[in-house]
N, C-alpha and C positions, 0 to 999 in steps of 0.2 A: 286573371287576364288571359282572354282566348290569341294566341297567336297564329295565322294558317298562313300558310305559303308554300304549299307542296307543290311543285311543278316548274318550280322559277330556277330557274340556270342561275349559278354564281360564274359559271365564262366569261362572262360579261368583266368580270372585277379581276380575272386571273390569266396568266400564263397558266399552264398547267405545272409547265417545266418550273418555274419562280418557285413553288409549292413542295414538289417531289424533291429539287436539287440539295430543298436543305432538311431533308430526313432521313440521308446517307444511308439507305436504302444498300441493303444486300442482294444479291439477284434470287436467291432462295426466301425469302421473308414472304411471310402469310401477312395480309396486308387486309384491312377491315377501311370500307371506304364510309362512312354512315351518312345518310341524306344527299348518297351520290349521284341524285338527280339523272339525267339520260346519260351520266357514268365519263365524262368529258373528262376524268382525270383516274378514274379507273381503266380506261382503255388505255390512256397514255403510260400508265404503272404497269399492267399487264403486259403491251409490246416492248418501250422501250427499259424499263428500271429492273420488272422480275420474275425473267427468263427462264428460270426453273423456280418460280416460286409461284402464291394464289392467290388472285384478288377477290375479296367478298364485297361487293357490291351493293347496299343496303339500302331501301326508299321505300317510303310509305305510299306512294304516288303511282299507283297503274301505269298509268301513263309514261312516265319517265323508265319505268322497270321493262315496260314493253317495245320501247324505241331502245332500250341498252339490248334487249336480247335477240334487236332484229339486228344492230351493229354487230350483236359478238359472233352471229348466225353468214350473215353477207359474210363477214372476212376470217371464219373459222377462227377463230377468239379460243384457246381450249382453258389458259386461265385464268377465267375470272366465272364466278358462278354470283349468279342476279338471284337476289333474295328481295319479295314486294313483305314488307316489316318494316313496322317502326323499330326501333332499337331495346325500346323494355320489349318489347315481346316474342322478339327472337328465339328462336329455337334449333333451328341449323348451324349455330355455328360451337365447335365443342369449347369446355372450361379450359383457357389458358393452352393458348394455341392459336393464338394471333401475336404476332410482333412490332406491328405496331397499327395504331386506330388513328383515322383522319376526320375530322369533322369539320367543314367549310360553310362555315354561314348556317350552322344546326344549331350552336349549344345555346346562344340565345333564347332558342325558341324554350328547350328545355328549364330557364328561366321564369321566362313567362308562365309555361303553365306547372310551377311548383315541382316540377322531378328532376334539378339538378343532383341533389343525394341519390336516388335512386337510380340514373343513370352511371352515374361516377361506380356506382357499388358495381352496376354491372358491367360495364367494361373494366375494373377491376381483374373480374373474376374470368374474363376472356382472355386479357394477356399474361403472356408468359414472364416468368422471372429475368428483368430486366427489360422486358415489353415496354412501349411508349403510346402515350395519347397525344393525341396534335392535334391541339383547337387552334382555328384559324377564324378570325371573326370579328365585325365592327369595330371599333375603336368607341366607347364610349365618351361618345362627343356628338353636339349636332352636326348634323349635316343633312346634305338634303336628299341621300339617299338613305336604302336601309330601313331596318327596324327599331321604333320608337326607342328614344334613350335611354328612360326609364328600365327596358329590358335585356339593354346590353351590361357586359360586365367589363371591367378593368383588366387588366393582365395581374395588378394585385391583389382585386377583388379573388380572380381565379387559382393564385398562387395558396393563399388563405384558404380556400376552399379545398381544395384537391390535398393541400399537407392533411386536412384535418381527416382525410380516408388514405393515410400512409404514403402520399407520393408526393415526390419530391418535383421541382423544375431543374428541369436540365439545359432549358435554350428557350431565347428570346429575342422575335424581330420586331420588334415596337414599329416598323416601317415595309409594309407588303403589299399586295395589289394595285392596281391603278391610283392614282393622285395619291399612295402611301394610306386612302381609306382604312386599312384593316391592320393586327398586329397576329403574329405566331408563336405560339408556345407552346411546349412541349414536357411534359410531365412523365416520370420513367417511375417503373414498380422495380421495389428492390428485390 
């Protein structure tokens, strides 16, 4: 099953702040934003959450990469550095040296087209010991927005999953975004 939707803002569904406030964020933390779209919560991590720290920025979408880099250009942005990648094919960014990954309205897709294993391995292998991934993403239920049901997953579905490549859950907001649409969980490497 083909999934495309590069270019589409999750703004629409979020605070920025709702998102960042509950990943207690250090002001030095290396920070992986993935399918961060025109970077609407990468620029808000960068000014306000981590002031001596660096946002990696990541989209497949030209377009979204090149409106992030005319923002980070207009208002001198120094950290966050815009990477145009999808996330298996990444290369700039080094092994276990990120502290925590964000993915809002992405991991679905990696459903859809068969590489949730092989994304999981590879953000693995990006964070550091005691590093975090934080999917943030549909609620597996109809509704009339979002991506077919069939392609979303459970927060259990994702718990089963992520144990079975050595990470644990550490937090869950079964209730986030607008009309409470989507839920948050967050998975930590020992």
């Amino acid at each position: 099953m083909q999934h495309i939707h590069h270019g589409k803002s999750s703004a629409k569904f979020f605070n920025a702040n709702d998102i960042l406030d509950e990943l207690e964020l250090k002001d030095n933390d290396i920070f992986l934003d993935v399918g961060c779209g025109e970077g609407y919560i990468s620029i808000k991590a960068a000014r306000e959450y981590l002031s001596k720290g660096v946002v990696y920025a990541v989209d497949s979408h030209v377009g979204s990469i090149m409106s992030l880099e005319d923002y980070i250009q207009e208002y001198d942005i120094k950290n966050i550095i815009s990477i145009e990648s999808d996330i298996i094919n990444v290369s700039d960014i080094d092994e276990e040296s990120i502290d925590v990954v964000l993915m809002v309205n992405v991991f679905h897709g990696f459903k859809a087209s068969g590489e949730m294993d092989e994304v999981i391995e590879i953000l693995k292998k990006l964070i550091k010991s005691g590093g975090r991934i934080v999917i943030v993403d549909f609620k597996a239920i109809e509704m009339s927005m979002g991506p077919p049901v069939e392609i979303r997953s459970s927060p259990e579905e994702l718990e089963n999953l992520f144990l079975n490549h050595g990470l644990k859950r550490s937090h869950l907001n079964e209730n986030i975004g607008n009309e409470n649409s989507h839920y948050l969980i967050i998975f930590e490497k020992e």
